[in-house]
N, C-alpha and C positions, 0 to 999 in steps of 0.2 A: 680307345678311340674307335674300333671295329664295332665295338656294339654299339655307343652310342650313336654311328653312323646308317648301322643296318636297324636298328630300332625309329631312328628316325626317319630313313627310307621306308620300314613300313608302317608307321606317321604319315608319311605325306600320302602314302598309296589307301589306306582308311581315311583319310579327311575328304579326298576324291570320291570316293566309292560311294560313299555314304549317301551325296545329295541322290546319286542315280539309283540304290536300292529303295530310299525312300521316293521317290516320284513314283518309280517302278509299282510299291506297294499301295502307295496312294491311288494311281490308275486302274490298278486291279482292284483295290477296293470299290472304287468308284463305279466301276465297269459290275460289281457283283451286287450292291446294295441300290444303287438308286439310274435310271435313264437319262439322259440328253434331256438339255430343252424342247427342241425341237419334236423329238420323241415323244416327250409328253402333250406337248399342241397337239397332234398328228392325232393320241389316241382320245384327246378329250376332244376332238373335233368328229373321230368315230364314236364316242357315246354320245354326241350330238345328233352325229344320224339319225340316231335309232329313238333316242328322245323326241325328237322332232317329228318324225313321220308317226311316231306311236301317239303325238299327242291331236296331229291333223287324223288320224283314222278314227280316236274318239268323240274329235269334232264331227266327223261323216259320218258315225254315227250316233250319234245327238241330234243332228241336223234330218236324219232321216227316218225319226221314229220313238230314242230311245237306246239306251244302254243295252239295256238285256234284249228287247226282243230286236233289236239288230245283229247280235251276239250271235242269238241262236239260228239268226236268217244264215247269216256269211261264216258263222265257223260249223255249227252245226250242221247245215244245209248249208255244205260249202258248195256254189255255185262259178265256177273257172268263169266262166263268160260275165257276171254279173258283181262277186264279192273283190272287198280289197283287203281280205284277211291277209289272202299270200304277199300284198306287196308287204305288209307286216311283216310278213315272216321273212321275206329278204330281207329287210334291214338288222333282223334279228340272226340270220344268214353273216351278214355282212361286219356285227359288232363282232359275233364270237370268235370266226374266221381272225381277225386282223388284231382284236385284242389277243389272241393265243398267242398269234405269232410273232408280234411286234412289240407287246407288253413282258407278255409269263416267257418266251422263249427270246425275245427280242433277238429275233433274225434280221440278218443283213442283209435279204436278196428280195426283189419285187416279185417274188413269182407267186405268195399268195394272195400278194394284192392286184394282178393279173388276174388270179381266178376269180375272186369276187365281182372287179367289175366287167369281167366277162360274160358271169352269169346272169348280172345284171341285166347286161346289158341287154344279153339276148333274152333273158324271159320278162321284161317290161316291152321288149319291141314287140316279141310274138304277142301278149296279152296284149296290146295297143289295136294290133291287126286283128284279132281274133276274138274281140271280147264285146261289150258293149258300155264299155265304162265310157266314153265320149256322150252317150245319151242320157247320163245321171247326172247332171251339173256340171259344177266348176269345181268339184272334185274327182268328175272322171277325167278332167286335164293336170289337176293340180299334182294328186300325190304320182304320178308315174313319171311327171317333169323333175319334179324333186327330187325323186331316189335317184334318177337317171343324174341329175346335176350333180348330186352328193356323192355319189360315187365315182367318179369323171373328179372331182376335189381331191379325194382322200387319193386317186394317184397322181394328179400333180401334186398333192402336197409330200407323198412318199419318192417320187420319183425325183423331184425338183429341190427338196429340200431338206428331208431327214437322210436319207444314204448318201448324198457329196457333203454334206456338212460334216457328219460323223465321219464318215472316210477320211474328208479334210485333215480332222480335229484326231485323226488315230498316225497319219502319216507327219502331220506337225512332231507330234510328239514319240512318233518312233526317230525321226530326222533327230531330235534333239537329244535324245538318250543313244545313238550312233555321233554325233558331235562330241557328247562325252567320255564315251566309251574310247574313241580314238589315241588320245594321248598315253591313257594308260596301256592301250595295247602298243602304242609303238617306242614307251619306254623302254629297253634294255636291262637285263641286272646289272648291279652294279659291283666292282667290282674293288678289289682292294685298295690298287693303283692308283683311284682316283682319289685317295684321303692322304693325305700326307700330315707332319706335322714338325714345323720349323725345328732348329737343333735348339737347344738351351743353352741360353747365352746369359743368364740371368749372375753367376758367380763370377764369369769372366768380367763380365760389364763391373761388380763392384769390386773387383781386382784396378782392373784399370782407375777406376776412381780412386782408390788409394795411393797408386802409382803417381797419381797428378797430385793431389794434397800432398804429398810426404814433402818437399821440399819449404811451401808455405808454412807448413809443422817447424821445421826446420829451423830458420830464419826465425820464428818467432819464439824458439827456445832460447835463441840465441841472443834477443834483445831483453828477453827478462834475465 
């Protein structure tokens, strides 16, 4: 009776455990092989950037001359006051920055999407004041509004929606593996005491049945 008691005490204590190691392993898996939804928006919205602005700068230069020999005007003869290679180069700034960290490292903390549109921000303002891209078209308004909007996105969309959601979606699910966890911890051993096993009544009970037939036995020998 003892062991079939303690073997099925530690029965019930494995049939418990089980669903919380597997979630356990599943969330760590989850967490090791693939990102959030959220996560992944966040960074196909950052290869968006940098697609976008790289395809408007070959627009700008198409529109003002040609491929190559605009090429060699603004990267070759990179001109601060005049080329829009550099805003190029901040978005390209701005993909590797955010993919490293949010992607290949997927970090939990806004601080280096801080620095990107910081940097942004500040060297599109000073090139704004300082440059003379306002005097080349409606691309010396276009791409420096852009990057500047684009980046201004990508931290409301890190700030506002990737890090409270995931946080949400980690605290959901640590609340619910401490739910589980609870019972088994405030179980007790169990102890001898609590098994018992009625006396054996099984010979007595068909003693007494014979006790009560014998006389009907009786009587009937009596009539044959």
């Amino acid at each position: 009776m003892d062991s079939r008691c303690s073997s099925s005490a530690g029965g019930g204590y494995s049939i418990n455990s089980t669903p919380i190691s597997t979630r356990m392993e599943s969330f760590e898996a989850g967490e090791k092989k693939c990102i959030s939804d959220v996560r992944r928006t966040f960074c196909l919205f950052v290869t968006f950037d940098l697609l976008f602005i790289t395809l408007l700068w070959i627009i700008e230069l198409n529109v003002n001359g040609g491929i190559q020999s605009q090429l060699e005007r603004e990267v070759l003869h990179y001109d601060y006051h005049a080329s829009f290679f550099d805003i190029f180069v901040l978005a390209v700034f701005r993909f590797a920055v955010l993919i490293l960290a949010y992607a290949v490292c997927r970090l939990r903390h806004w601080w280096a999407i801080a620095i990107t549109t910081a940097v942004s921000c500040a060297f599109l303002i000073v090139k704004v004041i300082l440059s003379k891209l306002l005097s080349q078209g409606a691309f010396g308004y276009l791409l420096p509004i852009i990057s500047f909007v684009l980046a201004w996105i990508e931290t409301w969309l890190l700030d506002f929606k990737v890090l409270p959601q995931e946080n949400e979606e980690l605290n959901r699910f640590q609340s619910l593996m401490d739910a589980e966890r609870a019972p088994l911890m405030g179980a007790g051993p169990l102890s001898d005491g609590q098994f018992y096993s009625p006396p054996e009544s099984v010979a007595d009970s068909d003693e007494e049945l014979d006790d009560k037939h014998d006389p009907e036995k009786d009587l009937i020998q009596q009539l044959t």
